[in-house]
Residue, then its C-alpha position, 0 to 999 in steps of 0.5 A: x500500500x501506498x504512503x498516504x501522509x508521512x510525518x518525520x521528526x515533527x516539531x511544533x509550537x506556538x510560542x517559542x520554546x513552548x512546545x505542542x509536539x515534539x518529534x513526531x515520527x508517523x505514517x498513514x497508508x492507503x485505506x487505513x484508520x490511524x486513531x489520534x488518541x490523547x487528552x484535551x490539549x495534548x496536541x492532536x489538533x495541532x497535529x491535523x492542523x499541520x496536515x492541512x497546512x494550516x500551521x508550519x512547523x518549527x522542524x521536521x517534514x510532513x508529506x501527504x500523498x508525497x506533497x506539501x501539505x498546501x498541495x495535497x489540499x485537494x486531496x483532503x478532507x476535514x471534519x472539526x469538531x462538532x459546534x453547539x447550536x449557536x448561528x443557526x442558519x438556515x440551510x437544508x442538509x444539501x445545502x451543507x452537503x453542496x458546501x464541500x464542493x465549493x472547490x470545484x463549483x466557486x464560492x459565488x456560482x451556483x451548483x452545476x447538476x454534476x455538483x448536485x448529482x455528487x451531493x446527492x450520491x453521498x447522501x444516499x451512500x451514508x445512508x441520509x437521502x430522505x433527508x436533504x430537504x430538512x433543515x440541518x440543525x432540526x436534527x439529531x447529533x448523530x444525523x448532523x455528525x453524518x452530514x457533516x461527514x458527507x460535505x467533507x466527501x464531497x469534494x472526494x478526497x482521498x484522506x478524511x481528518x476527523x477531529x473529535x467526532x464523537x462530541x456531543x454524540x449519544x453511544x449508540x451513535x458513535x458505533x454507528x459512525x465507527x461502522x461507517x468510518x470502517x465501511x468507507x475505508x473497505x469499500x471506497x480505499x478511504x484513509x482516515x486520520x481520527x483525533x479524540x480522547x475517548x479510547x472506546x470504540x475507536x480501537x475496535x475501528x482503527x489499524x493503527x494507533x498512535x497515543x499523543x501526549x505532545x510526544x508520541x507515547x505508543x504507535x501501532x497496533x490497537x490492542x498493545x496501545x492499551x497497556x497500563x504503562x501506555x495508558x498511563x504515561x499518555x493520560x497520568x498517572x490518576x485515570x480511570x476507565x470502564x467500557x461496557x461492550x465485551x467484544x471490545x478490545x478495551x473492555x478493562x478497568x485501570x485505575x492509577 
C-alpha cells in the first residue's frame, strides 16, 4: 500500500520554546484508520492542523500523498469538531452537503447538476437521502455528525481528518459512525486520520494507533496501545476507565 501522509521528526509550537509536539515520527497508508488518541490539549489538533497546512512547523517534514501539505489540499478532507447550536442558519442538509464542493463549483456560482448529482450520491451512500430537504440543525447529533461527514466527501478526497467526532454524540451513535468510518475505508480505499480522547470504540475501528501526549507515547497496533504503562504515561498517572461492550478490545478497568 501506498504512503498516504508521512510525518518525520515533527516539531511544533506556538510560542517559542513552548512546545505542542515534539518529534513526531508517523505514517498513514492507503485505506487505513490511524486513531489520534490523547487528552484535551495534548496536541492532536495541532497535529491535523499541520496536515492541512494550516500551521508550519518549527522542524521536521510532513508529506501527504508525497506533497506539501498546501498541495495535497485537494486531496483532503476535514471534519472539526462538532459546534453547539449557536448561528443557526438556515440551510437544508444539501445545502451543507453542496458546501464541500465549493472547490470545484466557486464560492459565488451556483451548483452545476454534476455538483448536485455528487451531493446527492453521498447522501444516499451514508445512508441520509430522505433527508436533504430538512433543515440541518432540526436534527439529531448523530444525523448532523453524518452530514457533516458527507460535505467533507464531497469534494472526494482521498484522506478524511476527523477531529473529535464523537462530541456531543449519544453511544449508540458513535458505533454507528465507527461502522461507517470502517465501511468507507473497505469499500471506497478511504484513509482516515481520527483525533479524540475517548479510547472506546475507536480501537475496535482503527489499524493503527498512535497515543499523543505532545510526544508520541505508543504507535501501532490497537490492542498493545492499551497497556497500563501506555495508558498511563499518555493520560497520568490518576485515570480511570470502564467500557461496557465485551467484544471490545478495551473492555478493562485501570485505575492509577
Amino acid at each position: 500500500m501506498s504512503k498516504v501522509l508521512e510525518i518525520r521528526d515533527l516539531w511544533v509550537a506556538y510560542e517559542p520554546g513552548q512546545w505542542v509536539l515534539q518529534g513526531l515520527q508517523l505514517q498513514l497508508k492507503e485505506a487505513e484508520v490511524l486513531a489520534l488518541l490523547g487528552p484535551n490539549g495534548g496536541g492532536k489538533t495541532t497535529l491535523l492542523k499541520t496536515v492541512l497546512g494550516l500551521l508550519r512547523p518549527q522542524r521536521g517534514e510532513v508529506k501527504v500523498f508525497g506533497l506539501p501539505p498546501e498541495g495535497a489540499r485537494p486531496l483532503v478532507g476535514y471534519l472539526p469538531q462538532l459546534s453547539p447550536d449557536r448561528g443557526r442558519f438556515p440551510v437544508t442538509v444539501l445545502d451543507v452537503v453542496l458546501m464541500g464542493r465549493y472547490a470545484q463549483v466557486g464560492l459565488l456560482r451556483r451548483p452545476r447538476e454534476a455538483d448536485l448529482q455528487k451531493a446527492r450520491e453521498v447522501l444516499r451512500v451514508l445512508g441520509l437521502e430522505g433527508l436533504q430537504d430538512r433543515p440541518f440543525f432540526s436534527l439529531s447529533g448523530g444525523q448532523r455528525q453524518r452530514v457533516l461527514v458527507a460535505r467533507a466527501l464531497a469534494a472526494e478526497p482521498r484522506l478524511l481528518l476527523l477531529d473529535e467526532p464523537s462530541t456531543g454524540v449519544d453511544i449508540i451513535a458513535q458505533e454507528d459512525f465507527y461502522q461507517l468510518l470502517g465501511a468507507l475505508r473497505d469499500r471506497e480505499g478511504l484513509s482516515v486520520l481520527l483525533a479524540s480522547h475517548d479510547i472506546g470504540g475507536i480501537t475496535a475501528l482503527a489499524d493503527r494507533v498512535a497515543c499523543l501526549n505532545r510526544q508520541l507515547h505508543y504507535y501501532g497496533p490497537p490492542g498493545e496501545a492499551l497497556s497500563p504503562q501506555v495508558l498511563e504515561r499518555t493520560f497520568g498517572a490518576h485515570m480511570q476507565f470502564l467500557l461496557h461492550d465485551e467484544r471490545c478490545l478495551t473492555c478493562r478497568r485501570q485505575d492509577g
